[in-house]
N, C-alpha and C positions, 0 to 999 in steps of 0.2 A: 504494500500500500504506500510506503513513502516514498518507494521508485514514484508511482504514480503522481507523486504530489509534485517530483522535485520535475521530471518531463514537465509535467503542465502548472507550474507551479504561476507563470503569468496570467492564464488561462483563470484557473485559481481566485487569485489577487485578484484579476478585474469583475468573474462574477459575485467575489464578496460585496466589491466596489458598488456593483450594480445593485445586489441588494439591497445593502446601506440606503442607496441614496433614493431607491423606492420606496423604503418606508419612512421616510423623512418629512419632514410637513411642510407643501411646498408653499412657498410666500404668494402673498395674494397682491394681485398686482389690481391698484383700483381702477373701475371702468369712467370715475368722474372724478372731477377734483373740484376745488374750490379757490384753486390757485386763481387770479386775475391776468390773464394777456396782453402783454403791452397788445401783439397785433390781432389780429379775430384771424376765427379757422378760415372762413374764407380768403381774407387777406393773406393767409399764409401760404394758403394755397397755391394763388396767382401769382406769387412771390417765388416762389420754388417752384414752381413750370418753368417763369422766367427765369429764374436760374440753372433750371436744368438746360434748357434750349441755348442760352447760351455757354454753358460748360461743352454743345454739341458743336459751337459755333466756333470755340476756345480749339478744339480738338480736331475742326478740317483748317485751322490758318498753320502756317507755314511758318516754323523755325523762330528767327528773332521777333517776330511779330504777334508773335502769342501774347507774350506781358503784355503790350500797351490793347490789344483786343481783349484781353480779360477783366484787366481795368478800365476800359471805355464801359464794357460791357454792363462790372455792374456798379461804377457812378451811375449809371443811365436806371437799371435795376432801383437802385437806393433815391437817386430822384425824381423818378418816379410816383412811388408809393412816401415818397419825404419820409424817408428812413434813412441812417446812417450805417456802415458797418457793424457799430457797437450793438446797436438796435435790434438788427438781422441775427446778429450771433444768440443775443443773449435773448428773443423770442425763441431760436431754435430750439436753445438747449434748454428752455423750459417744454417746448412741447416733447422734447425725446425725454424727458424725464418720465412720461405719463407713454408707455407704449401702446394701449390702444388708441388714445387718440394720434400717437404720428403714425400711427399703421391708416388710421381711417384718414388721415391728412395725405399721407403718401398713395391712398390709394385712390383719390381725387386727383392727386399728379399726373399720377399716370395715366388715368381715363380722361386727361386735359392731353397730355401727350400723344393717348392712342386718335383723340380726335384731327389733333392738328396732323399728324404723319398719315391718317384718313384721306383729309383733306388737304392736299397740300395748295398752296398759291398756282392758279394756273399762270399767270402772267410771270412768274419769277424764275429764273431761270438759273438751276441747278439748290444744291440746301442752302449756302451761303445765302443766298438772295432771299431764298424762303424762308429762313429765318428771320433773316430783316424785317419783311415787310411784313411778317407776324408780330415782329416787335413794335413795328412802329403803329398799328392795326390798337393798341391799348391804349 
């Protein structure tokens, strides 16, 4: 029998592992809070499209031209919605504290994103373009 322990003896260890940590009581993550938002869910929303679309826009420019296209991008992002960096950050990381609601945030992203890639600009010509005129469309 100890042959068998020492052969499988990682085998072993990780089903203990896995027991352990099934009967363990798992933390309850809350589905509301009472926290206050600097930005509202919507607003966050539309904020983070926009910022995704242009993270896509950051990622067809070409070599030294990325910095000053990532910063045009989101000065433009930030005044916009009259937000500042600071602003941007520290609304995020209030809603990733709460994971259902950046799952239900994030999942309004993406259903913003499957629509625009849907849809794309017929007059625009290639993503670069379409991106733009998405952006300037707000």
């Amino acid at each position: 029998m100890s042959v068998f322990l020492l052969k499988n003896y990682p085998f072993v260890f990780a089903f203990c592992l896995l027991l352990a940590a099934c009967n363990a009581e798992s933390p309850v993550i809350p589905t509301s809070t009472n926290e206050k938002f600097e930005i509202s869910e919507e607003e966050m929303v539309n904020i983070l499209t926009d910022v995704h679309i242009a993270e896509g826009l950051i990622q067809v420019s070409e070599g030294s031209i990325k910095d000053s296209v990532a910063n045009a991008n989101y000065q433009k992002i930030y005044k916009h919605y009259s937000i500042d960096e600071e602003k941007f950050d520290e609304s995020l990381k209030q809603y990733l504290r709460n994971p259902v609601l950046a799952d239900k945030v994030y999942k309004q992203v993406l259903e913003n994103l499957t629509k625009l890639e849907a849809k794309p600009d017929p007059k625009a010509k290639g993503m670069k373009q379409s991106i733009e005129t998405i952006n300037s469309k707000k």
